[in-house]
C-alpha positions in Angstrom: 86.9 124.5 82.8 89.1 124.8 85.6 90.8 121.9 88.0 92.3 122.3 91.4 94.6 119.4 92.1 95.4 119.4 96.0 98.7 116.7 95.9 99.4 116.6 99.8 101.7 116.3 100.7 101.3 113.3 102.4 100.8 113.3 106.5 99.2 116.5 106.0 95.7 115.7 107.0 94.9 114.6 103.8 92.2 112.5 104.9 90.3 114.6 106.6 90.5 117.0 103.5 89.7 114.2 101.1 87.0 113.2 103.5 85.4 116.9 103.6 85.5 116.9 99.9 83.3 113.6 99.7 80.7 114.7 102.8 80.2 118.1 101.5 80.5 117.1 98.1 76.7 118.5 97.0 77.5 121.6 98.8 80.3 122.3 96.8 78.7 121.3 93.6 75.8 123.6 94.8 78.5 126.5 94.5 80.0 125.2 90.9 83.0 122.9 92.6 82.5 118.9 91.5 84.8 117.0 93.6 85.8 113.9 90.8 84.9 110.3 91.5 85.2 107.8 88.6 89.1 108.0 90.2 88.1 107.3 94.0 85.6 108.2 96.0 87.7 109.9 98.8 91.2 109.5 97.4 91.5 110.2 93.8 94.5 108.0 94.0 93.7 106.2 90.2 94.7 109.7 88.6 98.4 109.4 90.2 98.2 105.2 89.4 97.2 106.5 86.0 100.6 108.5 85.5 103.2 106.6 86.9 106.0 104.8 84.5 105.0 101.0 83.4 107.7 99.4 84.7 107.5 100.8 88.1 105.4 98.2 90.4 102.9 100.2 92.0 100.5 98.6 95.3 97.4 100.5 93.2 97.4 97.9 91.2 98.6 95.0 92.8 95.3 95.2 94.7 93.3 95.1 92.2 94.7 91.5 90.7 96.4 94.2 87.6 99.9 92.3 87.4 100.7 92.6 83.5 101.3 95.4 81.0 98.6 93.9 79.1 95.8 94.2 82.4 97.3 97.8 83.4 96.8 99.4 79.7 93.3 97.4 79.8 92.4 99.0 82.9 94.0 102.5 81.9 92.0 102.7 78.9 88.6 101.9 81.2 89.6 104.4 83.9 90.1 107.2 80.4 87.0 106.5 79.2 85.1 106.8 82.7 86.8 110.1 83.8 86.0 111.4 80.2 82.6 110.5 80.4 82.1 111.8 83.8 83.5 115.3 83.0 80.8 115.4 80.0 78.2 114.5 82.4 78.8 118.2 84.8 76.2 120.4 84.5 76.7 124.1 82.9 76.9 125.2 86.4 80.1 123.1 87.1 83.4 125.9 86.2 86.0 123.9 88.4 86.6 120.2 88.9 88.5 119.5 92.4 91.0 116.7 92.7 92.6 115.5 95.9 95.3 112.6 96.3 98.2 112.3 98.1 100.1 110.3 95.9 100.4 112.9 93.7 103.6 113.3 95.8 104.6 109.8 96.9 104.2 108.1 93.5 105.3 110.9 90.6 108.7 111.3 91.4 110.1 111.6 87.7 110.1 114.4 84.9 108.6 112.0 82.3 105.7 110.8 85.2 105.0 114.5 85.8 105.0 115.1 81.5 102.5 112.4 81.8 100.0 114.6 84.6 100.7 117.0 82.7 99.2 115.6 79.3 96.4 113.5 81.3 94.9 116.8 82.5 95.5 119.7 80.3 93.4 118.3 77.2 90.1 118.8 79.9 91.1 122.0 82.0 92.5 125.6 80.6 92.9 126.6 84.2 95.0 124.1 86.2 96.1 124.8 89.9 98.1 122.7 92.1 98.0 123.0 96.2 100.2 121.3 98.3 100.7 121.7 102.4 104.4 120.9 103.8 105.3 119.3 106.7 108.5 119.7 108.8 110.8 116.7 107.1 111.7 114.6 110.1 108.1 114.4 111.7 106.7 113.8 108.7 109.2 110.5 108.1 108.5 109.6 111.8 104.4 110.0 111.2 104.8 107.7 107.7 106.5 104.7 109.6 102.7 104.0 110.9 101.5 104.3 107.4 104.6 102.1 106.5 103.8 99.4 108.8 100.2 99.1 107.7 101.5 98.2 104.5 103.4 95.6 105.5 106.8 97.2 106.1 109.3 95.6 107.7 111.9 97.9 108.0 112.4 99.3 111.8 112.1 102.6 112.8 115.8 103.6 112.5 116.4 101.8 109.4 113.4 103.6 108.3 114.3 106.8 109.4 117.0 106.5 107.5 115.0 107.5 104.1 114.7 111.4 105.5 117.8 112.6 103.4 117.8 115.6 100.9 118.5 113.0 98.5 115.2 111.4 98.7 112.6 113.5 96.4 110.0 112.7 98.5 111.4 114.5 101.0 113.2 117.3 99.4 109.9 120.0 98.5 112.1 122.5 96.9 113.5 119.3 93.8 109.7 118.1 94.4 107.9 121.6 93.2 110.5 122.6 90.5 109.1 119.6 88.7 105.2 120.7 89.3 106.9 124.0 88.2 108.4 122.9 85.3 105.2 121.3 83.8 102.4 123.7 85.0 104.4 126.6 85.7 105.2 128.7 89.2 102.2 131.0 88.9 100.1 127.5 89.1 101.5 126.5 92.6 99.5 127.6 95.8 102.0 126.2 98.6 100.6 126.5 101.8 102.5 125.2 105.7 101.1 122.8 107.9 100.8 124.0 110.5 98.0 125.7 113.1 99.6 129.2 113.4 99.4 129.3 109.5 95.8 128.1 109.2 93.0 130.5 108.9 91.1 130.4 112.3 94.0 127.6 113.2 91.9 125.1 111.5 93.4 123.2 108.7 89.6 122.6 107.1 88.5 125.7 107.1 92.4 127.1 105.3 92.1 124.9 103.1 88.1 125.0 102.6 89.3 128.9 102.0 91.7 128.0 99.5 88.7 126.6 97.4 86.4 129.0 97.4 86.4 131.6 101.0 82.5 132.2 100.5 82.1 128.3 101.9 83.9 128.6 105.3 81.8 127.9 108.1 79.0 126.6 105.6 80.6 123.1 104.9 80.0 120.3 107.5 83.0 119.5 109.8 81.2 116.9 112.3 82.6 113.9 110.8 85.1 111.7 112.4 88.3 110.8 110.5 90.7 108.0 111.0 93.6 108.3 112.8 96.2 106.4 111.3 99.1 106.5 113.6 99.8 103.7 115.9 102.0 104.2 119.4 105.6 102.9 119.8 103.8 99.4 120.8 101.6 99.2 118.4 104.4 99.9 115.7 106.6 97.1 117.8 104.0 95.1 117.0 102.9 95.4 113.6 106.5 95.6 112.6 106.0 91.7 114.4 103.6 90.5 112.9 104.7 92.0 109.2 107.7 90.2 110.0 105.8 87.3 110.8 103.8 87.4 107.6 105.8 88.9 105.0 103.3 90.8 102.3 105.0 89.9 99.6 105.5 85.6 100.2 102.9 84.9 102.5 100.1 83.0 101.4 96.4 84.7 100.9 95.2 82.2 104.2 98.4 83.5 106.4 97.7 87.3 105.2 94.5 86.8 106.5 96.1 85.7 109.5 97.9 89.1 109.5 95.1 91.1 109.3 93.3 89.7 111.9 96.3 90.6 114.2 96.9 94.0 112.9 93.1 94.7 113.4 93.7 94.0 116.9 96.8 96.1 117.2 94.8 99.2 115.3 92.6 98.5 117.6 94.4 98.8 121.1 97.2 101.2 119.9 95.8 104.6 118.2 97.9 107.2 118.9 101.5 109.1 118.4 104.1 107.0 117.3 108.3 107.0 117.8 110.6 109.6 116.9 114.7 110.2 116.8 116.4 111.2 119.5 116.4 114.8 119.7 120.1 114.7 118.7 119.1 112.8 115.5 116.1 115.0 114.9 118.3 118.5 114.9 121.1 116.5 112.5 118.1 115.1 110.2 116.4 119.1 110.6 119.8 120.5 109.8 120.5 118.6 106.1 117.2 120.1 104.8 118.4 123.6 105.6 119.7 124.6 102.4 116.4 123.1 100.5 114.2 124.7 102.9 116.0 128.3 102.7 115.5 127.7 98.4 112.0 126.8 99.2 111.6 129.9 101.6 112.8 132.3 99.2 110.8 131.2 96.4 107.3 130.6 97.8 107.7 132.1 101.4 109.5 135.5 100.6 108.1 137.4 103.9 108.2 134.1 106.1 111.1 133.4 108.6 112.6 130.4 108.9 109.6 127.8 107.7 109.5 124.7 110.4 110.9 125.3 113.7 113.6 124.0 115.5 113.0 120.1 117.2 112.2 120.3 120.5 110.0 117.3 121.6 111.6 114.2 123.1 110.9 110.5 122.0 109.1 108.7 124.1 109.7 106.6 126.6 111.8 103.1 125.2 109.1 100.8 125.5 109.4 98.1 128.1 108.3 94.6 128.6 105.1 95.6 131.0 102.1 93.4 132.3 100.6 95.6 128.9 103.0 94.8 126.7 102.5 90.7 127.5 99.1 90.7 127.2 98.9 92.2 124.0 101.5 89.7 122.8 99.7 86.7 124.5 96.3 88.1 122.6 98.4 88.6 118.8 99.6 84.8 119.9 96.6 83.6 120.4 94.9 85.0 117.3 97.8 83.2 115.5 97.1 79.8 117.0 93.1 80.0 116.7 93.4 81.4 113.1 96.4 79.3 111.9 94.5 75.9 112.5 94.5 74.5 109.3 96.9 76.4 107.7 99.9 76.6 109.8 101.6 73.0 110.4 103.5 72.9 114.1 106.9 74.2 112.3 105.1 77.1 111.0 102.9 78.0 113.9 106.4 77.9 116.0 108.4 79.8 113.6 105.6 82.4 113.3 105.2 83.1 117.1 109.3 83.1 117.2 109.5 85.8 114.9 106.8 88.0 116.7 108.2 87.2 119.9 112.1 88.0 118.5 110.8 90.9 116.7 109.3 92.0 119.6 112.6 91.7 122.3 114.4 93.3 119.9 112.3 96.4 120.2 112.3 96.6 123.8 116.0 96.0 123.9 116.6 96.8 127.5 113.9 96.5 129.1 114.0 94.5 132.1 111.8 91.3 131.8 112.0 89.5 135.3 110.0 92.2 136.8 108.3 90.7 139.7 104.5 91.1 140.6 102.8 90.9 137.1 99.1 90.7 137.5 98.5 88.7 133.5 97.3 85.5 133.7 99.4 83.4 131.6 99.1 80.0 130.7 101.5 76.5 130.6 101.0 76.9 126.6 102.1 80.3 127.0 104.9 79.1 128.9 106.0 76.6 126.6 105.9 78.7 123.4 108.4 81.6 125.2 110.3 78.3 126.1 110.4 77.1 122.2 110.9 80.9 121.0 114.0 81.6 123.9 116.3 78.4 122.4 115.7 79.9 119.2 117.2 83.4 120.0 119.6 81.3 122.0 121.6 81.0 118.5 121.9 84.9 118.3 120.1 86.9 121.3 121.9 85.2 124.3 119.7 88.5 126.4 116.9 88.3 124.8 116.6 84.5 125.3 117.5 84.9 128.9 114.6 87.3 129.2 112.2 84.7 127.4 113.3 81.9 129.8 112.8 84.1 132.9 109.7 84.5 131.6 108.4 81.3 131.3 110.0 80.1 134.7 107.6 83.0 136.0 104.8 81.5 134.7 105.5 78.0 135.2 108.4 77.5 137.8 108.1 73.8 137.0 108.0 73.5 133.4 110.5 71.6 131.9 114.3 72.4 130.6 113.4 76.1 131.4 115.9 75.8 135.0 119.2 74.6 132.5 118.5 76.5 129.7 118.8 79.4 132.2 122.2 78.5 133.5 123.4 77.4 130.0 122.9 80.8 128.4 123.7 82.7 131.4 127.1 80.8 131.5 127.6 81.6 128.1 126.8 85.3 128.5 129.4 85.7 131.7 132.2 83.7 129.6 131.5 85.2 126.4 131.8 82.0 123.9 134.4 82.4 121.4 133.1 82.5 118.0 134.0 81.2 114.8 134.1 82.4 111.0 131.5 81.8 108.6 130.9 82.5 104.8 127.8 82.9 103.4 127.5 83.2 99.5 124.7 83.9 97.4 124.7 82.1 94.0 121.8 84.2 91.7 121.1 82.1 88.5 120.1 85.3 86.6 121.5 88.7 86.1 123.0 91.2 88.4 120.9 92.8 91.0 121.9 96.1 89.1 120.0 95.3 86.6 116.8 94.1 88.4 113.5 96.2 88.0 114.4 99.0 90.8 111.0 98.1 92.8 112.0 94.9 93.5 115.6 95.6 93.8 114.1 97.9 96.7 112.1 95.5 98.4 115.2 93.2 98.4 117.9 95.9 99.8 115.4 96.9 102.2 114.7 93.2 103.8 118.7 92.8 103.4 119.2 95.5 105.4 116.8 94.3 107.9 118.9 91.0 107.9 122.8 92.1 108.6 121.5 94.0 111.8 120.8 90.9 113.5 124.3 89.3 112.1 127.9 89.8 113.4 130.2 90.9 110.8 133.7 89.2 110.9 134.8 92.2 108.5 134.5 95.0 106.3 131.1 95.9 103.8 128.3 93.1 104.8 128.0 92.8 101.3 131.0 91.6 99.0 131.2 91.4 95.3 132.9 88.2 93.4 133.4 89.2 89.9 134.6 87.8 86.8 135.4 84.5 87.3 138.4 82.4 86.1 139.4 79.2 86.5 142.7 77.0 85.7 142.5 73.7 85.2 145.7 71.4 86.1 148.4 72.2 83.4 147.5 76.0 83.2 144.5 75.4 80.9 142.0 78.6 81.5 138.2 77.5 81.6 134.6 78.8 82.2 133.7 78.5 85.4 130.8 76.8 86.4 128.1 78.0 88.8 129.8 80.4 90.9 129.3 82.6 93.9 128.6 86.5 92.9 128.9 88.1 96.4 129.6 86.9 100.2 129.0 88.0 103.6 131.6 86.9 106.3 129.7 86.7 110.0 131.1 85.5 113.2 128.9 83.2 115.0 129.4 80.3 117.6 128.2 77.5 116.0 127.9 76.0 112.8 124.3 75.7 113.2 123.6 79.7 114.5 125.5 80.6 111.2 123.1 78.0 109.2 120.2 79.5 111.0 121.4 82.8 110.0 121.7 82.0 106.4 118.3 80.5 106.4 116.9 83.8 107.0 118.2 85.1 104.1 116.2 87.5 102.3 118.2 86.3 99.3 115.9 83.2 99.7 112.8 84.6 98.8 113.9 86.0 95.6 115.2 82.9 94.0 118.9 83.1 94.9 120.4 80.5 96.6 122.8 80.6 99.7 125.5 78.3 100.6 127.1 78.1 104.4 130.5 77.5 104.9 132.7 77.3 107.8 136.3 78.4 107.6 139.1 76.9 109.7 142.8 77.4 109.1 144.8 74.6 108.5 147.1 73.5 110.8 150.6 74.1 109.5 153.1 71.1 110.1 155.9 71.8 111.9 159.0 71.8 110.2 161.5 68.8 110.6 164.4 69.0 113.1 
């Protein structure tokens, strides 16, 4: 029996393929295809789940309550003996078996993953081809920070854009294929563009419905309507919030729901093309790929020119706090109120709409928000929260508060505090308060992050990173490293140390209390390290006797 195993790559309509596999999946079986189910209906994504490394933490899983070695080898064992006995079950008529999951590419990024795809599928097939589409590098990085998002990402769109490096194998096709190469061999690899000049009839179902079998195009049914994944610039500002808001990883099952309530809203209200680089960082990120791309060329594109074309589109517009913009905030807000009763105390509920609200100025940096004439009707409540959230940001975001306060005097000229606050900050703004220096260390009770498991080592670096963009560095690396430890005791006597910093961060900040607040929002935090604060004056040298 044969298998083609379509692998993406991902943001290459892959839903739309794997949903005109599933649709027309008795007229394929009709001409001897069987599109496989007992790994996913659409996406076949528990093949990929089934081939990653153990120790890698993997989302497949995690949804599915499978948290220990013990459950995952359970359920590995079940998913064997399911696909076996499907595959036993095909009809004589049945010579190929299709397969179709994106994560093919996103999740088997190792030789000793791809050995294990490799032994998974060639005890069942003789005949096994793989087919791939690529995507131009840097839109397909700016099309995955939707997908990102929906996950519960909460890395913004330059941090994440950051990830589109030759380095990365997800992104480097030419490393990615020599692996696939290196197990099932080059004759085995149908690599294909994406993109409409390449298709056949400059229709991506009907190439790759041609790549299958050419006797079915134009016999297969197209009339279905698939998902459109990508959210605009707001709706990313916004889910990027309300991740933010409701980190994945800590919240709690009753404040996810929370979450998903608002991001159903912004799926909603938002469909559409999302950010990308400036063009000048869109030719630098197009240029690093150029050696990998020509490699890639000259092995599976002999005849082809150059394979992507040059950037040329713009980003859109920086988004802008419109009468839009507000009431989609003042409708996420609301969602949070009506859905946290019960589950949010006040200090929560504030926090939460803070962090929305921050998250939110900080992606319209710019913008200007005392624009006069706004048509939303906005309430005292509403008034009183930008109030609460603009002190916050006072700390860190002298602008963005000031935008917050203006605001809330718009909405309700005679609400309270709102007037001073105003003057206070601007003041503050126009003299430019002098700051102080501040130490925050990290004290972790187990071993080195070197040595954590890399997942969440990854999650970590990525929140971190997050983090130091809304600090003010006094010096050097954000990060600094205290290692091996020695201490003297009175009389020269060397002793162990007790608990002990392992790294620092030095910030400026112009209060004791921002650079508390700062540390509070440590990422460090949720992984079980602690964080001390400490503030660091000279000391006053005594002048010497006359």
């Amino acid at each position: 029996m044969r298998a083609i195993v379509h692998i993406g790559t991902e943001k290459t309509g892959t839903t739309s393929i794997q949903k005109l596999l599933y649709v027309n999946r008795r007229k394929f079986r009709g001409a001897g295809y069987h599109f496989i189910q007992s790994a996913g209906k659409q996406n076949n994504r528990a093949l990929p789940a089934y081939c990653i490394n153990d120790d890698k933490f993997d989302d497949f899983y995690r949804h599915q309550g499978i948290l220990t070695l013990e459950q995952r080898q359970e359920y590995k064992a079940g998913f064997l003996r399911e696909f076996e006995a499907e595959l036993a079950s095909l009809p004589r008529g049945v010579h190929t078996v299709l397969i179709s999951s994106e994560h093919f590419h996103s999740r088997i990024r190792t030789e000793e993953e791809m050995d294990n795809v490799h032994a998974l599928l060639s005890p069942y097939f003789e005949d096994i081809r793989i087919l791939c589409y690529l995507r131009e590098q840097v839109t397909t990085c700016a099309s995955y920070y939707s997908t990102h998002l929906k996950s519960g990402g909460m890395e913004s769109f330059d941090v994440f854009m950051q990830r589109c490096a030759p380095g990365n194998y997800y992104f480097n096709y030419h490393t990615m294929l020599a692996n696939w190469e290196r197990c099932f061999g080059r004759d085995a690899l149908e690599v294909a563009l994406f993109d409409k000049q390449h298709f056949l009839n400059g229709d991506l179902l009907d190439d790759f419905t041609a790549r299958i079998d050419p006797s079915l195009v134009g016999k297969v049914n197209k009339n279905f309507q698939s998902e459109n994944e990508s959210l605009t610039p707001a709706g990313q500002a916004f889910a990027l919030a309300v991740n933010r808001a409701f980190p994945i990883r800590t919240a709690s099952v009753e404040e996810g729901a929370i979450r998903d309530k608002c991001r159903k809203l912004i799926n909603q209200r938002s469909r559409g093309k999302g950010q990308l680089p400036s063009l000048e960082s869109q030719h630098e990120l197009f240029d690093a790929f150029r050696e990998s791309n020509e490699l890639l060329r000259e092995k599976f594109f002999p005849d082809e020119g150059p394979l992507f074309r040059e950037p040329s589109k713009p980003p859109p517009a920086p988004l802008e706090l419109d009468d839009t913009l507000i009431e989609m905030l003042m409708a996420v807000l609301k969602i949070v109120k009506k859905e946290g009763r019960g589950v949010l105390d006040a200090r929560q509920y504030s926090e939460a709409c803070g962090r929305i609200i921050a998250s939110l100025i900080e992606s319209t940096a710019g913008s200007d928000a005392d624009t006069p004439g706004r048509s939303i009707t906005l309430s005292e409540a509403d008034a009183r929260l930008l109030r609460r959230a603009a002190v916050k940001l006072g700390h860190r975001d002298l602008p963005a508060a000031i935008k917050l306060l203006r605001m809330a005097h718009e909405i309700d000229p005679s609400l309270s505090g709102v007037g001073v606050k105003l003057e206070e900050f601007q003041r503050r703004l126009d003299e430019g308060v002098e700051k102080s220096r501040y130490m925050i260390a990290y004290f972790f009770d187990g071993p080195d992050l070197e040595s954590w498991e890399e997942e969440r080592r990854d999650a970590l670096v990525s929140r971190l990173q997050e983090w130091v963009h809304t600090l003010e560095l006094a010096e050097g690396s954000p990060m600094q490293a205290l290692r091996e430890p020695c201490r003297f005791e009175p009389g020269g006597a060397q002793t162990s140390p007790g608990t002990t910093a392992r790294s620092y961060t030095m910030i400026l900040a112009a209060s004791l209390e921002e650079a508390r607040e700062a540390a509070q929002r440590c990422p460090f935090l949720d992984f079980g390290v602690a964080v001390e604060v400490y503030s660091l004056n000279a000391l006053a040298r005594q002048a010497p006797a006359q």
